[in-house]
C-alpha positions as CSV (number, residue, x, y, z in Angstrom):
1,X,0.0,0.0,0.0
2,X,1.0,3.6,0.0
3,X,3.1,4.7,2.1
4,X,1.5,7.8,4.1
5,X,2.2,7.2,7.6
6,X,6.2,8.5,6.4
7,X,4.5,11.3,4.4
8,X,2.5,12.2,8.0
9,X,5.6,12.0,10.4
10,X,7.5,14.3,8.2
11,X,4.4,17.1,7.9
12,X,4.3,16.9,11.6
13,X,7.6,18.1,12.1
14,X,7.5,20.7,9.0
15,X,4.5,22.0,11.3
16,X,6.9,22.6,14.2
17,X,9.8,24.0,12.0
18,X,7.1,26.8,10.8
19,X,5.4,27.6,13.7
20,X,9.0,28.2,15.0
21,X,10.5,30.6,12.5
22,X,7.6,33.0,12.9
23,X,8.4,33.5,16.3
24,X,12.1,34.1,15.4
25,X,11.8,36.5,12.8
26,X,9.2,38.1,14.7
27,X,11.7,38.0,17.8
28,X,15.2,39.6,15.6
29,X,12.8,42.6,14.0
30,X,12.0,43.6,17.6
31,X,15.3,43.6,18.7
32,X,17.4,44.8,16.2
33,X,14.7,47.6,15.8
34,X,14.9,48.6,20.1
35,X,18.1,48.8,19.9
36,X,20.2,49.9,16.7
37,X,17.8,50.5,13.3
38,X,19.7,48.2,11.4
39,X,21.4,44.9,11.7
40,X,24.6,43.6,9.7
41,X,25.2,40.0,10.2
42,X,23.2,39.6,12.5
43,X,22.7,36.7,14.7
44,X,20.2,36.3,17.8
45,X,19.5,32.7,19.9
46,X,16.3,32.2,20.9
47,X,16.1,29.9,24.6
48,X,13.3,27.8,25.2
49,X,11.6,27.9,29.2
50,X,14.5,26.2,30.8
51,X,17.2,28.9,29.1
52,X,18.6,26.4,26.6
53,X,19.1,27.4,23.0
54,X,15.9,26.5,20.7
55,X,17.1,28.1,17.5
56,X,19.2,30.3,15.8
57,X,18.7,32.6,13.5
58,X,21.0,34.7,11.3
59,X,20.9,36.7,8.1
60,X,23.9,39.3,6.2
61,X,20.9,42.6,7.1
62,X,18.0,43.7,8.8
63,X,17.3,46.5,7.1
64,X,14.3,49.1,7.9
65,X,12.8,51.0,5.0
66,X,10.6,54.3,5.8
67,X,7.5,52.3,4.9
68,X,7.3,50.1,8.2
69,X,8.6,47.4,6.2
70,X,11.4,45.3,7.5
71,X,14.1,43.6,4.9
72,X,15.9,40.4,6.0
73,X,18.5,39.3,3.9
74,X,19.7,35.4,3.4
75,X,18.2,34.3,6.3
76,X,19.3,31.2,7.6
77,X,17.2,29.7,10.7
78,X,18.2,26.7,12.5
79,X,16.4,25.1,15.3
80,X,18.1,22.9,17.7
81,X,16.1,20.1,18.2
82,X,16.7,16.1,18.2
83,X,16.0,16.3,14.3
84,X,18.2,19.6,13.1
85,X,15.7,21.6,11.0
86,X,17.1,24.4,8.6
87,X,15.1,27.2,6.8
88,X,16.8,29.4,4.0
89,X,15.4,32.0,1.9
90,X,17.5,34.6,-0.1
91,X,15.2,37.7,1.0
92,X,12.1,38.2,3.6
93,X,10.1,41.1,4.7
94,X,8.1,41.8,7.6
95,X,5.3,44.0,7.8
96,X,4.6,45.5,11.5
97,X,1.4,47.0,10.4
98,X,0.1,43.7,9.4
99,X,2.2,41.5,11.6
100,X,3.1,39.5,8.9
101,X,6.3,37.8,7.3
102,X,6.5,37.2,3.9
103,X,8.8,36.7,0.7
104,X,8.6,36.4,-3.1
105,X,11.3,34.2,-3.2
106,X,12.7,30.6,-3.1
107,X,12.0,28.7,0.5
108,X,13.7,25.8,1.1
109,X,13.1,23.5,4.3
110,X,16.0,20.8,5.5
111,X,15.8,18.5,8.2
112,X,17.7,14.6,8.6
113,X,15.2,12.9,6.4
114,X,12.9,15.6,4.4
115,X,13.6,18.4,2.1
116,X,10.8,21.1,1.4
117,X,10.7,23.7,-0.8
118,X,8.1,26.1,-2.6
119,X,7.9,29.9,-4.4
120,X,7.0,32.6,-2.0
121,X,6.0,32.5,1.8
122,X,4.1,34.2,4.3
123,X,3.1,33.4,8.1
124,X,2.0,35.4,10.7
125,X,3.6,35.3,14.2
126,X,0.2,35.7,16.1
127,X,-2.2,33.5,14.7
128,X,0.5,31.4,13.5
129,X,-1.0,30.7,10.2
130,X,2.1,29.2,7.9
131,X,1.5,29.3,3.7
132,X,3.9,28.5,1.0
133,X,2.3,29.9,-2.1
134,X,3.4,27.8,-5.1
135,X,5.3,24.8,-6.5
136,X,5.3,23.0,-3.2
137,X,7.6,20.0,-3.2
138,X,8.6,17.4,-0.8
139,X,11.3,14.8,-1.1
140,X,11.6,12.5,1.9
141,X,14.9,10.8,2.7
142,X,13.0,7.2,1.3
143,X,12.7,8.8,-2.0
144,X,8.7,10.1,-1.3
145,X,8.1,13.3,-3.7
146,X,4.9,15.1,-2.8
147,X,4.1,18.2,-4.7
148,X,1.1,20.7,-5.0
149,X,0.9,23.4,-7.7
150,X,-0.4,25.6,-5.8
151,X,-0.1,26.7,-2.0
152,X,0.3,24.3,1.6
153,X,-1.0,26.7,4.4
154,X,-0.6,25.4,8.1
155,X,-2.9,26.3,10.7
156,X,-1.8,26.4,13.9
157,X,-5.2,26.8,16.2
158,X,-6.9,23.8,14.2
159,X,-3.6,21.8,13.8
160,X,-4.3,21.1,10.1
161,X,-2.5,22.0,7.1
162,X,-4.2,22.1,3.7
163,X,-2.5,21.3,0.1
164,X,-4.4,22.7,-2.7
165,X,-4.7,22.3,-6.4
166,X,-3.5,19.0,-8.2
167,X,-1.6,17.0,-5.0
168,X,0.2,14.7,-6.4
169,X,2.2,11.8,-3.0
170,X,4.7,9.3,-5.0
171,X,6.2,6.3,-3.4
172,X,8.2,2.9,-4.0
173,X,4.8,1.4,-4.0
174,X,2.4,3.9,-5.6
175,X,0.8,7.0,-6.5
176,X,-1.9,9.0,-5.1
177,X,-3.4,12.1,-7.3
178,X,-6.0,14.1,-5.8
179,X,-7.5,17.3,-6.6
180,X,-6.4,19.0,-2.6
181,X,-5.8,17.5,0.3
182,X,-5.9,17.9,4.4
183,X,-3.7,17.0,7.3
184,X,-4.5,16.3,10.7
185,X,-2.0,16.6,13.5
186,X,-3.0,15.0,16.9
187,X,-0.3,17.9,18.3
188,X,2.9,19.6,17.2
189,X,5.4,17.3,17.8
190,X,3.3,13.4,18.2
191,X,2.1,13.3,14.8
192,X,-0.9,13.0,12.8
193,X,-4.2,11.8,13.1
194,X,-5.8,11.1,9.9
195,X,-5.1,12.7,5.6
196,X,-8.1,13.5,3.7
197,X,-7.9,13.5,0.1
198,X,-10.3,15.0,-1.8
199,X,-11.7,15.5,-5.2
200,X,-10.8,13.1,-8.0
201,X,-8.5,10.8,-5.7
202,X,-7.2,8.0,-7.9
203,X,-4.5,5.4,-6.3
204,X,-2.3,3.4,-8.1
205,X,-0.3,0.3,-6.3
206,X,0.4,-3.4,-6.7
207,X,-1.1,-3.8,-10.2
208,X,-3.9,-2.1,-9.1
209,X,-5.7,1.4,-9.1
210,X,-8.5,2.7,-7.1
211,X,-10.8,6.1,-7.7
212,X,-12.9,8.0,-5.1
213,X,-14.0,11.8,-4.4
214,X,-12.3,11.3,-0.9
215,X,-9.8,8.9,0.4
216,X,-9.3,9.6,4.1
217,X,-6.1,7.4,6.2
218,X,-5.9,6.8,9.4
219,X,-3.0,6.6,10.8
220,X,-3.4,4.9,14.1
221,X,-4.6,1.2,12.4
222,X,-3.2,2.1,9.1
223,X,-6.8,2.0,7.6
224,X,-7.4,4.0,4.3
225,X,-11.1,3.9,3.6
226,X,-12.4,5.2,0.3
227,X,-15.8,7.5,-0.2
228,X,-17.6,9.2,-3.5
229,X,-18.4,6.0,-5.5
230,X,-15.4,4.1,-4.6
231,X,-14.1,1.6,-7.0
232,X,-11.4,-0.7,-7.1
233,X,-9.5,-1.6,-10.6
234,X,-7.1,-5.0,-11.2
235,X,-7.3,-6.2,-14.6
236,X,-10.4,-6.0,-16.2
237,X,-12.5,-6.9,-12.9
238,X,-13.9,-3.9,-11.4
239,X,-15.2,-3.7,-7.1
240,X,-17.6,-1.6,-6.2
241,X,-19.1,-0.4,-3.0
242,X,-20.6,2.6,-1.0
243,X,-17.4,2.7,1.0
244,X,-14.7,0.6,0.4
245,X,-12.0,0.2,3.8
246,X,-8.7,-0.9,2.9
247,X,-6.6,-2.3,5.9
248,X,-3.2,-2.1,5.5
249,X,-1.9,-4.0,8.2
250,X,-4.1,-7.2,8.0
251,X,-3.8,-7.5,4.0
252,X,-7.5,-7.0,3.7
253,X,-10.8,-4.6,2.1
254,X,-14.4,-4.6,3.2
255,X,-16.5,-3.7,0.4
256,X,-19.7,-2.0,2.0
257,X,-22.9,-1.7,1.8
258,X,-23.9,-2.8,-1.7
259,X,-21.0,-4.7,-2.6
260,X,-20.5,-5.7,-6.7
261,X,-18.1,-7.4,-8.5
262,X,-18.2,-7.0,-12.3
263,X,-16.2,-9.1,-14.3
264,X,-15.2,-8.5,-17.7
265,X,-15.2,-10.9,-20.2
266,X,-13.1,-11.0,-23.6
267,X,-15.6,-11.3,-26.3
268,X,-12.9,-13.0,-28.3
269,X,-11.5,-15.4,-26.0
270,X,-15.7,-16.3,-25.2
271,X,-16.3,-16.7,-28.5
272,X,-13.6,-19.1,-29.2
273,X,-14.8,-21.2,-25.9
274,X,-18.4,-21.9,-27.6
C-alpha cells in the first residue's frame, strides 16, 4: 500500500519547523529595531523555558525602510532540536502594520530525512497561520516526492495544514493524485491523526488502481477507507461499493454496503470457448 504514515511523520515536524520561524523572525525585528535601526550580520539565539538554546537565527541585514517594512536578507534559521531543521530564503520582509512575514522568493526546508521547498512564503507570528504559495515540493529521505501546484497553508489553532490544487504523493509502492488534500496533527510534535484526500483521488499500487471523491487514512490502524463512489480496478475486474475500507496492516478490504463485483469478459477469447 501507499506509504503515508512516512509522508505524516515528516508534515508533523515541518509543522513545528514553521510555527518556530515566525516567532524568530518576529523576535530579531524587535530587537534589532529597540536597539540599533539596522542589523549587519546579524545573529540572535532564541532559549526555550528552561534557558537552553531553541534556535538560531542569522541573516547578512536587517534593514528598515521608511515604509514600516522590514528587509531580512539570506536568512538562515536553525532550530536545535533532536532532528536539526534548517530554513533558507535569499530575502524576507516583515510588515509591522500587518504582523506578517513574507517573501517572493525561493523557500527551502532541510531536516535529517525531508527536504521542502516552494515559491514565495508568508506566516503570521500571532495566529501562527504558515502558507507556502506555489510549486510545493517534498522529497523524503525514502525517496517520497509530494508536490502541489499551488499553496500548503498550516494552521496552527486547528492543527491542520491544507495542500491545494492537483496534490500529487509518489512512493516505491504507488501514486496517489487528488485534486487537494488535508492534514490532521493530533499535536505539534506526536504526529498525525488522519489525511483526507479529496476531489478526483485516484491510487495506483500493486497492479492495481482505485478512484474515489475522498480517500481519508488513518494513521493509528493504518486503515485508508475510500468515499464518493469508490471503485477498485485489477485487470479488467472492477469492485464496487458505497465505502470501500482498505486495511493495511491485515492484508484485507471490506467492500460496504452494496458490494458488486463486475467481471469482464473477452468477447474473443468467449467466442472461441463456444
Amino acid at each position: 500500500m501507499l506509504e503515508i504514515k512516512k509522508i505524516n511523520i515528516f508534515l508533523s515536524r515541518l509543522f513545528g519547523a514553521f510555527i518556530l520561524v515566525s516567532m524568530l523572525l518576529y523576535s530579531v525585528v524587535v530587537l534589532a529595531e529597540e536597539q540599533i535601526g539596522e542589523a549587519k550580520g546579524f545573529s540572535f539565539n532564541i532559549p526555550d523555558a528552561q534557558g537552553n538554546k531553541k534556535a538560531t537565527i542569522a541573516g547578512d541585514s536587517a534593514q528598515f525602510l521608511p515604509n514600516g517594512i522590514v528587509e531580512l536578507n539570506n536568512v538562515l534559521a536553525v532550530f536545535h532540536r533532536q532532528d536539526k531543521v534548517e530554513i533558507k530564503t535569499q530575502k524576507a520582509f516583515f510588515d509591522k502594520e500587518k504582523n506578517q512575514v513574507y517573501t517572493d522568493n525561493f523557500v527551502e526546508v532541510e531536516a535529517a530525512n525531508l527536504k521542502v521547498s516552494g515559491t514565495g512564503a508568508k506566516w503570521n507570528p500571532q495566529s501562527e497561520e504558515i502558507e507556502i504559495q506555489k510549486n510545493v515540493k517534498i522529497l523524503l529521505k525514502n525517496g517520497t516526492v509530494v508536490t502541489s501546484d499551488s499553496q500548503m497553508t498550516v494552521d496552527y489553532d486547528k492543527k491542520v495544514a491544507y495542500l491545494t490544487k492537483n496534490v500529487v504523493i509518489e512512493t516505491k509502492g504507488g501514486k496517489l493524485l487528488s485534486d487537494k488534500a488535508e492534514v490532521y496533527f493530533s499535536d505539534i510534535e506526536g504526529g498525525v491523526k488522519r489525511v483526507k484526500a479529496i476531489g478526483s483521488v485516484k491510487i495506483l499500487y500493486e497492479g492495481k488502481n482505485s478512484t474515489s471523491e475522498i480517500a481519508e487514512y488513518f494513521t493509528k490502524n493504518e486503515k485508508l477507507v475510500l468515499t464518493g463512489n469508490p471503485q477498485i480496478r485489477k485487470g479488467k475486474n472492477l469492485y464496487t461499493a458505497e465505502k470501500i475500507v482498505i486495511f493495511s496492516k491485515e492484508n484485507r478490504v471490506e467492500f460496504k454496503p452494496k458490494a458488486k463485483l463486475i467481471i469482464s469478459y473477452d468477447k474473443q477469447n468467449k467466442n472461441q470457448q463456444k
